[in-house]
Structure formats: structure tokens, C-alpha cells
C-alpha positions as a LaTeX table, in Angstrom:
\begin{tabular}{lrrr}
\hline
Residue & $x$ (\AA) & $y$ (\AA) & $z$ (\AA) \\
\hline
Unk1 & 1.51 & 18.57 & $-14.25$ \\
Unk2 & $-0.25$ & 15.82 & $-15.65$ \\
Unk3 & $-1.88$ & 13.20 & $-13.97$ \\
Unk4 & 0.59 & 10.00 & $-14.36$ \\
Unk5 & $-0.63$ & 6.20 & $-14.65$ \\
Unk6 & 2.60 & 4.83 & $-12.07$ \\
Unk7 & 4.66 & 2.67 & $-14.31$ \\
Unk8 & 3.89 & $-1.17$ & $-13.73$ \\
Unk9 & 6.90 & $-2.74$ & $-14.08$ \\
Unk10 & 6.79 & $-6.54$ & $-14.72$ \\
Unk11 & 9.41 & $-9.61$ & $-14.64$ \\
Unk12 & 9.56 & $-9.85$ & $-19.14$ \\
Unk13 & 9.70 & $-6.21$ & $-19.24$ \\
Unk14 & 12.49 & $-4.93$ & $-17.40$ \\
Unk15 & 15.60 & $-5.44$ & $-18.02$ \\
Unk16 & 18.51 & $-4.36$ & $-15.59$ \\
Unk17 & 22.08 & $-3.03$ & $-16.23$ \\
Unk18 & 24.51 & $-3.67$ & $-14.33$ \\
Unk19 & 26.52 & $-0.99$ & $-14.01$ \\
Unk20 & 24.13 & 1.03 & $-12.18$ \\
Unk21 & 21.30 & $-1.28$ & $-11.57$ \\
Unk22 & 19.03 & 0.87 & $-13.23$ \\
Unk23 & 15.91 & $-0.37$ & $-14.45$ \\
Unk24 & 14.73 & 0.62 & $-18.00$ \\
Unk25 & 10.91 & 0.09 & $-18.81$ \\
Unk26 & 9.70 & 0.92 & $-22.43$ \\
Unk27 & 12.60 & 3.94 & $-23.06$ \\
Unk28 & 12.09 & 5.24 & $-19.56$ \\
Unk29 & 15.28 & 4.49 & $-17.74$ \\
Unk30 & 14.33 & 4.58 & $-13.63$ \\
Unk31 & 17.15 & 6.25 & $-11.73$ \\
Unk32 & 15.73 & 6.58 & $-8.26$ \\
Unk33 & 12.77 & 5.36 & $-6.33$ \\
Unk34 & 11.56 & 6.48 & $-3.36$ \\
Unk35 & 10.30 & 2.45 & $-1.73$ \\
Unk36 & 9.43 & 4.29 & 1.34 \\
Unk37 & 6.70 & 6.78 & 0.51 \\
Unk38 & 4.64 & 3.89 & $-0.12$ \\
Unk39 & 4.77 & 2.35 & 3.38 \\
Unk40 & 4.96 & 5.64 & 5.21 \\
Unk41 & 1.88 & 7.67 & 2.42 \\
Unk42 & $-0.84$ & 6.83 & 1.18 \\
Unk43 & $-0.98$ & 8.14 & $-2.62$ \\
Unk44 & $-3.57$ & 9.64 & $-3.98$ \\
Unk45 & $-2.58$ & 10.97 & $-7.46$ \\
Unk46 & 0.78 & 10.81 & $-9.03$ \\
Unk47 & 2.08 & 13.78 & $-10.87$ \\
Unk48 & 4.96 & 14.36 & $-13.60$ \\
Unk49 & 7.25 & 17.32 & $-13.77$ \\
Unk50 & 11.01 & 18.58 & $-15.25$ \\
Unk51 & 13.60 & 19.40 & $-12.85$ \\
Unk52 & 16.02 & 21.96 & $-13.80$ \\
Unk53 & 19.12 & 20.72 & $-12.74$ \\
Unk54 & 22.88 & 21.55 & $-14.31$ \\
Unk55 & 25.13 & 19.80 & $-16.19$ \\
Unk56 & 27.71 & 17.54 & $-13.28$ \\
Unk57 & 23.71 & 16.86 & $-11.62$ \\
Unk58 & 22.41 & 14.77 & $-15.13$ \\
Unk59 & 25.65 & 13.11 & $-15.55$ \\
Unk60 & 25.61 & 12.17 & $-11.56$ \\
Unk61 & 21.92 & 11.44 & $-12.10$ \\
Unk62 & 22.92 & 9.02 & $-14.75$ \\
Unk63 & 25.11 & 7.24 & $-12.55$ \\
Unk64 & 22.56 & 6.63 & $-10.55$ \\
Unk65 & 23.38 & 8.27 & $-7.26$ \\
Unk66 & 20.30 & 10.17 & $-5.79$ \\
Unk67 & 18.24 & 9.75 & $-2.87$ \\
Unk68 & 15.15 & 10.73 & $-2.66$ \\
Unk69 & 13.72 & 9.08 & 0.89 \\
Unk70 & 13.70 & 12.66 & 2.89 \\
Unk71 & 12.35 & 14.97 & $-0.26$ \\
Unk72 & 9.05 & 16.89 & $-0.66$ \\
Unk73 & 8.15 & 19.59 & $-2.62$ \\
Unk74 & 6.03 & 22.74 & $-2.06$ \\
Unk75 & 4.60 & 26.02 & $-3.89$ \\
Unk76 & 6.77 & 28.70 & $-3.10$ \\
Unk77 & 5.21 & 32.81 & $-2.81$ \\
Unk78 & 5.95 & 33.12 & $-6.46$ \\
Unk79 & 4.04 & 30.22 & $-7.58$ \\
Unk80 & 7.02 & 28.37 & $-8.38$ \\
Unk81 & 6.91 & 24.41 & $-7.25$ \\
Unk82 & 10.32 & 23.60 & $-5.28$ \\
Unk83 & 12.30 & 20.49 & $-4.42$ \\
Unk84 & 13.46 & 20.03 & $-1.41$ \\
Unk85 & 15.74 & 17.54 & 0.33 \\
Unk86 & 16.40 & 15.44 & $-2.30$ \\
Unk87 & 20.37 & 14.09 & $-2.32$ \\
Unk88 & 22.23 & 13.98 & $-5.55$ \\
Unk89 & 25.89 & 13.30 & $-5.23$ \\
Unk90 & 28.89 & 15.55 & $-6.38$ \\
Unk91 & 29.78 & 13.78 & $-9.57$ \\
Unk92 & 33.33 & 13.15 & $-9.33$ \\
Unk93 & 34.94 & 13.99 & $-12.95$ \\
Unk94 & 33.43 & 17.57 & $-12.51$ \\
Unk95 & 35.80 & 20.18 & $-13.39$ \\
Unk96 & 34.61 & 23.54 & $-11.44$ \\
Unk97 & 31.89 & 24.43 & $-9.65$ \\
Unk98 & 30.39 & 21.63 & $-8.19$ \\
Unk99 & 26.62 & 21.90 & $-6.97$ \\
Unk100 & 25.86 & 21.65 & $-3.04$ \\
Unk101 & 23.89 & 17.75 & $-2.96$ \\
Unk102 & 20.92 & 18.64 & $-1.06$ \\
Unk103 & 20.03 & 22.59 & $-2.68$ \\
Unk104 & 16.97 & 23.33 & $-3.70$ \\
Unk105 & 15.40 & 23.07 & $-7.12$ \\
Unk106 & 12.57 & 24.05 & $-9.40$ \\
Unk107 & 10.15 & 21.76 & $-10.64$ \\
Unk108 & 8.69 & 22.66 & $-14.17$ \\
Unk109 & 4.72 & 22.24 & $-14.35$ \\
Unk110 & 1.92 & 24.44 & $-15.91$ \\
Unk111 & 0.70 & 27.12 & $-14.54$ \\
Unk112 & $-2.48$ & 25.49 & $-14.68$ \\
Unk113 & $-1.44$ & 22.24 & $-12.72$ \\
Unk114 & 0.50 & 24.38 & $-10.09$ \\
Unk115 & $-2.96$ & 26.58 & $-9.44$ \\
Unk116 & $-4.48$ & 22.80 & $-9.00$ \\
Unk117 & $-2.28$ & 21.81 & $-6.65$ \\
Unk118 & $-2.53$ & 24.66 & $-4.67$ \\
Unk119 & $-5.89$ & 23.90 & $-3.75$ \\
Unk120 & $-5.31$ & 20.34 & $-3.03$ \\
Unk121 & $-2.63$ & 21.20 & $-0.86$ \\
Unk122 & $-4.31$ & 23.65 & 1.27 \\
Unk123 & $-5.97$ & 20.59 & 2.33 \\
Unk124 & $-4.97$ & 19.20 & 5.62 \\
Unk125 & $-2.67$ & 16.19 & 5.83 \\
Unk126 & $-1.43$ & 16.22 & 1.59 \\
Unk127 & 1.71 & 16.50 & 0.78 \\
Unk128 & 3.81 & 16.52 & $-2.15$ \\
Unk129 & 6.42 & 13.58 & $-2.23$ \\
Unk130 & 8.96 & 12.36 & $-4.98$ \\
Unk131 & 8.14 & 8.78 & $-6.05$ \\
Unk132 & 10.85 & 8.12 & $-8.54$ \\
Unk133 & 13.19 & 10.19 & $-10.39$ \\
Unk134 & 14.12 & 9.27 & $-14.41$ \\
Unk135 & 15.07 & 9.44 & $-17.87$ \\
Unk136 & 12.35 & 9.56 & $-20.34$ \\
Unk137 & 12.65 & 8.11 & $-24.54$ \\
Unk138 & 13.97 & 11.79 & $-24.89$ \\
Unk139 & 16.35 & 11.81 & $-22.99$ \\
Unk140 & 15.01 & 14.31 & $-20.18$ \\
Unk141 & 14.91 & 14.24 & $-16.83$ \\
Unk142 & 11.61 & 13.80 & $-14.78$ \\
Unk143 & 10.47 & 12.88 & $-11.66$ \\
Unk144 & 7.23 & 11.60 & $-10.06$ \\
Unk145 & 5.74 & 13.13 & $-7.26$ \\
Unk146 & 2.49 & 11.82 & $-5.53$ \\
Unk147 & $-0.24$ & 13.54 & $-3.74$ \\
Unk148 & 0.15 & 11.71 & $-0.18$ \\
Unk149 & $-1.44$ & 11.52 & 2.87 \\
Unk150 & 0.16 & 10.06 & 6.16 \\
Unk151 & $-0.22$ & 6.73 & 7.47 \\
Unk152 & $-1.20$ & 6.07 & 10.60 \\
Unk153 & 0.78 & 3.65 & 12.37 \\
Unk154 & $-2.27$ & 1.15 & 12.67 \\
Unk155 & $-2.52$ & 1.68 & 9.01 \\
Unk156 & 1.47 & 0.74 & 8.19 \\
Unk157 & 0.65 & $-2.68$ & 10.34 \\
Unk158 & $-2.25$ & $-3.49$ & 8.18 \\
Unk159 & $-0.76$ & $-2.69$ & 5.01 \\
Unk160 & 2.23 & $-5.25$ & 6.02 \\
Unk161 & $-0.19$ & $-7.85$ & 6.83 \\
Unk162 & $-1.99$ & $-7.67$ & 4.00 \\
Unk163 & 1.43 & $-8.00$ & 1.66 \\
Unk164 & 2.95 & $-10.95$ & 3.73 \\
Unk165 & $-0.65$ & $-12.67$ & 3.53 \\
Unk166 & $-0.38$ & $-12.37$ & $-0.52$ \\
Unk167 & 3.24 & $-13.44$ & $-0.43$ \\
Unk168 & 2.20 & $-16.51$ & 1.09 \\
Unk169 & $-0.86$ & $-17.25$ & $-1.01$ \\
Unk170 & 1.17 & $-16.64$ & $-3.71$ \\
Unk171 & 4.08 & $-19.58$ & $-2.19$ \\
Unk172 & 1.63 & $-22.01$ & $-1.68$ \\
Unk173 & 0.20 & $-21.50$ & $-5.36$ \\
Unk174 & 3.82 & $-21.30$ & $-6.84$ \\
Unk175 & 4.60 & $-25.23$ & $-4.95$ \\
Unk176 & 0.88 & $-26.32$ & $-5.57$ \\
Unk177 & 2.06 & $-25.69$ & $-9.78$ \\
Unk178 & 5.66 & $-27.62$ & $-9.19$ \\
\hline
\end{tabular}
């Protein structure tokens, strides 16, 4: 599990469909996002890994319908790293056995990058959380997760007045160029 630079999407390079309203960013096609994590975490190192996931999951993933807003992940006994929580619809042209939406699956890391997160972990307060879930250029499914701490509810107020401050620093430059 490599540490990931989060994606920085901006207005000339993203380009929406509309028949999901996926976003798709240099080849990486965004399926899911987790908006939350960021007002309720702070982040302190994001984190990429494979899912395993079967066949009617992809194609459901595809479509877009996922939620990841209650998910975290741990390090099972066997030094395996699990998802849990994480809803991804029954995709509705499956033909037989469709997969339970909220079952548990493996994340694939290096053993390596699973032994480092086990000691950052066994710190108190971090948690593993699922940032976004995508397609990469190959075609593969990954998701993000982030090392996060909890926010403290003075901490969520600050953090909101800092963001409408900018939004209006940034309306009153926007009408001072008109």
C-alpha cells in the first residue's frame, strides 16, 4: 500500500458523464467518494489498495451504485486487511447468485504496507477509512483509504468557518473581476 498523492481534480480537467455522473480524471474513472470523512477525519496519509470483488459487484460498481459513508477497514488475525460496511448494490441483470451488499471484503496490499499499518494503527484514535472507490487506466478496481483521526466537534466548527470564509473571499474577488 503505497502512499497516494489524493487526486486534485480541477474545473478543465474533469469531464462528467451523464449516465452515471461519474467523474473521469486522467484515465481514472471516480465511482464513489466518501465527502464525509473529510468533515468528520482528519487525514493523515492516503493509501491505495485492490479489492477483490466478483463479477455482478464490477459491473454494479460501474454503474455507479456504492456507498461508502459507514465503511472502515481493519487487519484481521491473519494479517489480511478487510472492508467493512461498505454498500454496493445487487446489480440487477445478474443471473444467479447475487452477492449480499454490505459483506465483507479483502483489500490487496503488500505484506510490507500491511506490517506498516499495523503499527500506525495500534496508535490511539487512527483509523482506516475509504476515501473514494475507482477505476484506474487499466481497468481495475481500487479504492483509497486514509489514515484518519477524529474530529472533535470544536474542530468540525472551525473547519466550516474557515471554508465559508474562503467562499466568500473568493465571491467578492469573482464580482471585483466582472
Amino acid at each position: 500500500m503505497r502512499p497516494v498523492a489524493p487526486l486534485i481534480l480541477d474545473k478543465a480537467s474533469v469531464t462528467c458523464q451523464k449516465a452515471a455522473g461519474d467523474k473521469t480524471v486522467m484515465g481514472i474513472k471516480i465511482v464513489g467518494q466518501n465527502k464525509k470523512a473529510y468533515h468528520d477525519y482528519f487525514i493523515d496519509a492516503n493509501y491505495e489498495a485492490g479489492i477483490v470483488l466478483s463479477g455482478p459487484e464490477v459491473k454494479s460498481l460501474r454503474a455507479g451504485k456504492v456507498n461508502l459513508r459507514d465503511g472502515y477497514a481493519q487487519i484481521d488475525g491473519r494479517g489480511e486487511v478487510m472492508l467493512y460496511n461498505v454498500h454496493i448494490s445487487f446489480y440487477t441483470h445478474a443471473t444467479h447468485n447475487p452477492n449480499e451488499p454490505l459483506r465483507v471484503r479483502k483489500l490487496l496490499l503488500r505484506r510490507q504496507e500491511i506490517r506498516k499499518l499495523i503499527g500506525k494503527l495500534k496508535e490511539r484514535g487512527l483509523a482506516l477509512i475509504p476515501l473514494k472507490i475507482y477505476f484506474n487506466e487499466r481497468g481495475k478496481a481500487k479504492i483509497e483509504l486514509g489514515l484518519a483521526r477524529g474530529k472533535k466537534q470544536y474542530d468540525k466548527r472551525a473547519t466550516l468557518k474557515e471554508k465559508e470564509s474562503n467562499r466568500e473571499v473568493q465571491r467578492a474577488l469573482h464580482h471585483k473581476n466582472d
